[in-house]
N, C-alpha and C positions, 0 to 999 in steps of 0.2 A: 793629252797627258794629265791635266788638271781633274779628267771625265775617270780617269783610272786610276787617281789617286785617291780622289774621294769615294770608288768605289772599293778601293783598299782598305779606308780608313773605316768604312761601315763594314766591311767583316770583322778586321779586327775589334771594333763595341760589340758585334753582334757574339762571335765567340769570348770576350767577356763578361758579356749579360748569360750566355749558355754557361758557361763554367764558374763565375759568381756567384749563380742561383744554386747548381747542383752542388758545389763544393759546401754553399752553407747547409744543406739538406743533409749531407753527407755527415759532417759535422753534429747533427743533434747528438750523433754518439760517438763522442771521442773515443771509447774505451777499445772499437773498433781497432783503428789505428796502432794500440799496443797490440793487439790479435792478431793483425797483418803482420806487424814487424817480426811477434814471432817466430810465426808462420814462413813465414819468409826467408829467416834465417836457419829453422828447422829444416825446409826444404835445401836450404842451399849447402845445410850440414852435410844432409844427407847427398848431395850429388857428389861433395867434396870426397865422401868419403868412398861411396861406388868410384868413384874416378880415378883415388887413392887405389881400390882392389884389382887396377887392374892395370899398375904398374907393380914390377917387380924390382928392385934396386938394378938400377942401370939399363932398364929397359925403357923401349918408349912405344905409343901407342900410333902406328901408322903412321912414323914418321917425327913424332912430336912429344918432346919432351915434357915432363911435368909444369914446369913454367909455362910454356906456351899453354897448355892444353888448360892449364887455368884462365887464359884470357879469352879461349874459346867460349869456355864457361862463362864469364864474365859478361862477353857478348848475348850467350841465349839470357844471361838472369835479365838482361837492360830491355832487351825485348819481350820475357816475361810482363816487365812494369809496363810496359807500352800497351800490352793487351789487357793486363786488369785493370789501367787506367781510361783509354780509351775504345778499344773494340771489343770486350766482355761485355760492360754494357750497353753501348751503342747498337751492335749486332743483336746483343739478347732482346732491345727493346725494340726492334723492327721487327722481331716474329710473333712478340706479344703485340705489337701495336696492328698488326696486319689478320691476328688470328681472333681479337677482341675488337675490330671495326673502328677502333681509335687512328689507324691509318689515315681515314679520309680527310682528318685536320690536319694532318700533314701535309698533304698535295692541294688544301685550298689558302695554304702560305704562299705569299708572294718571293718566293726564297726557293731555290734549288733543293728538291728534296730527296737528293745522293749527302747532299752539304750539309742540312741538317741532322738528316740521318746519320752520321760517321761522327758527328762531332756536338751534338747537342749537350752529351754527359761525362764528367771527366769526376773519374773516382780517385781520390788522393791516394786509395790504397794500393798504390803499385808506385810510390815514390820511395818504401823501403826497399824493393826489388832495384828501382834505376839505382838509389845510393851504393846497395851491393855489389850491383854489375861495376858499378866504376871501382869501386874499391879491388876489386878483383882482379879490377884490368890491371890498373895501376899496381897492385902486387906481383903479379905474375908478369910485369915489367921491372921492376924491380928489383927482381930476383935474376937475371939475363945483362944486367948493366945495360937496361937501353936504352939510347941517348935519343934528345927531341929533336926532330924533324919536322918542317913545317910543309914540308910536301908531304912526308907520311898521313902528317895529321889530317891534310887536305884528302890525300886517297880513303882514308879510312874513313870522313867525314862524309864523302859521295858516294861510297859503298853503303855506310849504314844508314843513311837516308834514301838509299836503292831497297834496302832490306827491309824497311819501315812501309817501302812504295807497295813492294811485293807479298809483305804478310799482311797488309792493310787490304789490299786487294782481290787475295784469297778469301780471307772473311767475309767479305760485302761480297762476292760471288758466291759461297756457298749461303750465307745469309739472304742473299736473293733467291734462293729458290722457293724460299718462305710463300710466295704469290703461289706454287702449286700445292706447294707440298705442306703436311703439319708440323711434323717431328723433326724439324731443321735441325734442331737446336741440339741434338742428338749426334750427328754430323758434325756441326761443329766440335763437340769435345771430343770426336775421333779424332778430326784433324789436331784439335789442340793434343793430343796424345804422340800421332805419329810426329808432330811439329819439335818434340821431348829429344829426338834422336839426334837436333842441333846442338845438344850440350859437348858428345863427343867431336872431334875434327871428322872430318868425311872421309877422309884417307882410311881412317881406322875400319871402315867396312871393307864387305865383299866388292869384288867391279862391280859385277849385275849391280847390287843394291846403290854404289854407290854413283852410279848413274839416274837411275831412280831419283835419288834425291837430288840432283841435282838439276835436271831435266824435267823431269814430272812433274816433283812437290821438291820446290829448287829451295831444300834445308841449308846446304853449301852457301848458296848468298846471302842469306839469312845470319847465317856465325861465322863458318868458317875464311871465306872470304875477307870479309871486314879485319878478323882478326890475321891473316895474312898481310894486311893494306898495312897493318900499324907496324907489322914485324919487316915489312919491307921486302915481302915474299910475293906480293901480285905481280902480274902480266899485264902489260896494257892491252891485251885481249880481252882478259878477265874483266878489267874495269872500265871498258867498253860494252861487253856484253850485259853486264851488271845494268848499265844506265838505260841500254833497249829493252834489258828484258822488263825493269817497273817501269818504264815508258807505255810497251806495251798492255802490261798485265789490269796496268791502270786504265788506258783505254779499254779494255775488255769490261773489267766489272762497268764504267764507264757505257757502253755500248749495249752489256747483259739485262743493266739497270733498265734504259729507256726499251729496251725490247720487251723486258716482264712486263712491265709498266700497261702495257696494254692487253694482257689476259689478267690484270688487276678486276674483279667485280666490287665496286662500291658497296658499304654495308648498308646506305643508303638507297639504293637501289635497287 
């Protein structure tokens, strides 16, 4: 017990020494940070407003009315910040690191190198994105009279940290292919494109499609989901399947990782 605490207590320094350093690096340019926030609420004008087009007064979009359909929103903006904070640059600098030979200081760390790979660099600029997303939540709650639950809160809590498991782990999977391929990086902002289709609820598509996303490229547990948990609309199917599927997905990049691992050629070498 004592052997696992202190090995607890050295990640937690070790991801403060990671994120202490890059935060002041980040920081030489404040001005940044206003750029972001713009940026950010420019964007999230903009979806308010397509999201807006395509209600008509007293219509709703596959099922969901305008209030919910904003805390859907809400959920893809929180997840937004999560990836320009931590897997935008994380992932982008494993395919720089792997394609300019700087990789192999990586792997002669005495440190897991999935662990520092994922979590080495933490960009502040996706903290106006998480502020939105909450703001958003909490509006389009709001607006419905919904009263606090602390099981809600709990289901909604083990869903979006399912969701966090499961887009964490599609990244570092398609970012692993980085060991064959060159133009990963390319890939990646496909995915981060069809990833954009979380903003509406899942209902609102086709079956085919919305199977797809739910199944294939599982966008559904990513937003929709989570934001069903808060409104009191999951199944305890759903939020069982939720906690296998990033159980699983995470072993997978988990398993993908140590198997590239070894068509890696050292630029040493």
């Amino acid at each position: 017990m004592i052997v696992r605490k202190l090995r607890f207590i050295n990640i937690i320094n070790i991801i403060n020494q990671f994120w202490g350093t890059s935060i002041a690096c980040e920081m030489e340019y404040p001005i940044n940070l206003y750029i972001e926030s713009i940026s950010v609420i420019g964007n999230l004008a903009g979806s308010i407003l397509i999201l807006k087009l395509l209600f008509g007064e007293g219509q709703e979009l596959g099922g969901w009315d305008w209030a919910r359909s904003l805390i859907v929103l809400g959920f893809y903006t929180l997840l937004e910040g999560f990836t320009i904070s931590l897997l935008q640059p994380n992932m982008k600098r494993i395919v720089n690191q792997i394609q300019d030979g700087t990789f192999d200081f990586v792997l002669l760390k005495p440190i897991d190198s999935q662990f520092i790979l994922s979590l080495r660099i933490f960009s502040p600029w996706g903290i106006p994105s998480v502020i939105c997303g909450v703001s958003l939540i909490i509006f389009g709650l709001s607006m419905i009279n919904w009263s606090l639950s602390l099981l809600l809160i709990s289901y909604t809590i083990i869903l979006f940290l399912c969701s966090l498991i499961i887009l964490y782990s599609i990244w570092f999977i398609v970012s692993t292919f980085s060991i064959w391929f060159i133009r990963v990086w390319n890939a990646n902002e496909v995915l981060r494109s069809v990833l954009v289709s979380g903003r509406y609820p899942i209902s609102s598509y086709p079956p085919v499609l919305r199977t797809i996303l739910t199944f294939v490229l599982p966008v559904a547990f990513l937003t929709t989901f989570p934001a069903e948990a808060i409104l009191g609309q999951i199944s305890y199917k759903i939020l069982i399947l939720a906690v296998i599927f990033s159980v699983l997905s995470f072993f997978a990049s988990r398993i993908f990782w140590k198997f590239a691992l070894r068509f890696y050629t050292s630029a040493s070498s």
